[in-house]
N, C-alpha and C positions, 0 to 999 in steps of 0.2 A: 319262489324257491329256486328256482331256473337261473334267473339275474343273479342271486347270491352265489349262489355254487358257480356262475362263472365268473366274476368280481373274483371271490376264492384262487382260482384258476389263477384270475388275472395277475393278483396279487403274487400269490407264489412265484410266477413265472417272471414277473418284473420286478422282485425283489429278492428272492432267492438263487432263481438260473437265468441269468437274464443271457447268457452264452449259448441257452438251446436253440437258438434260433440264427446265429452267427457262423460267420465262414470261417471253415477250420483255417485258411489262411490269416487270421488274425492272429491266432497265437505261434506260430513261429516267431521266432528268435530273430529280431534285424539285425540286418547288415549294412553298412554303412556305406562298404565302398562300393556296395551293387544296388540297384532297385528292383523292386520285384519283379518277375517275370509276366507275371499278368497281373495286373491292378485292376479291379473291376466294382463298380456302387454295387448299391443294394439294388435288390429285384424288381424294384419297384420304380428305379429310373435305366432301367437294362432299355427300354427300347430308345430311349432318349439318348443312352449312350453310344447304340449299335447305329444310330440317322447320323451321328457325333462322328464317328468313327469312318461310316461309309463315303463319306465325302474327302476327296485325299487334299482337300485347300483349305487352310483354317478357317479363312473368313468364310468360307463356303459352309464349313461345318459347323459352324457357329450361327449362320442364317438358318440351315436345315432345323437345327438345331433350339430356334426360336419359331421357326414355321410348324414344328411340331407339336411344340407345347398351344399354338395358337388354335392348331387344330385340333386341339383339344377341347378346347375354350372354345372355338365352336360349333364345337359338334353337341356341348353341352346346352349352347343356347339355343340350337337350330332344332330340336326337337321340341322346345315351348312353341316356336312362332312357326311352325309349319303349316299350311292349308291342308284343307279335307282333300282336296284333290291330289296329293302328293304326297300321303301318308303313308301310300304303298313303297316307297321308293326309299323308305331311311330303313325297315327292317333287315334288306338287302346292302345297304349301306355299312349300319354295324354290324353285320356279319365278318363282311370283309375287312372292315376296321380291326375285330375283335381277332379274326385269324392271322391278319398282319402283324399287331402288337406281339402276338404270339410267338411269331416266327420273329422276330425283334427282337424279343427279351430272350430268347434260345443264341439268338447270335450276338448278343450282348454279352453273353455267356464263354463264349466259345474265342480260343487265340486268335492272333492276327494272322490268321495266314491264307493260303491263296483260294481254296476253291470257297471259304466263308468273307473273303474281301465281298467277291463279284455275285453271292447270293445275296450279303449285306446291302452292296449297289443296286443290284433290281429290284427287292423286296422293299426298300426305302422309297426307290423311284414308283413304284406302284401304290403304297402308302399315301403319297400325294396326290399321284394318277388318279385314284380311285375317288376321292376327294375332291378334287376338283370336277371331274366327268358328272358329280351326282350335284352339285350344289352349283355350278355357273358353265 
């Protein structure tokens, strides 16, 4: 019954208002001779674009940018093939991962300007820091 009534849900919400869950900046009116002021993805690649963002070299930003997503990928496989002696040491792991992403997707969020540059810069840099310090 549960399943149904959320199917229900689903249904209405992706075929009837499929806008509730969109940025009100989509429906403004374009302009041609300007570009938006902040252009920003969805929520769900916010931390990928704030690693994107923080690195001020493109080719820089675009390796960050793929070291990200890697360490995503394995972080995914690294909790199958762990040892017993070392299982204490991933919960502290994705804590920090988890708080990280966080503060990511917040500054994913947030304009380009100066005191979220240099929060963007160290919070990236420790995203890897942290990463690397527990796995090699």
């Amino acid at each position: 019954m549960v399943n149904l009534i959320f199917l229900w849900i689903m249904w209405i919400w992706a075929l009837k208002a499929p806008d509730w869950s969109a940025d009100p900046v989509n429906f403004v009116p374009r302009d041609l001779s300007r570009s938006p002021i902040h252009i920003q993805p969805e929520w769900y690649f916010l931390h990928l674009y704030a690693v994107l963002r923080s690195i001020p070299n493109k080719l820089g930003g675009l390796i960050g940018f793929a070291l990200a997503i890697i360490v995503l990928r394995v972080l995914s496989l690294v909790q199958s093939k762990q040892r017993i002696s070392s299982l204490k040491r991933f919960p502290r792991l994705a804590w920090w991962f988890i708080a990280f992403n966080l503060i990511l997707i917040w500054l994913g969020r947030q304009p380009v300007e100066d005191p979220y540059i240099l929060i963007g810069q160290v919070v990236t840099f420790l995203y890897f820091f942290v990463f690397i310090y527990y796995y090699f």
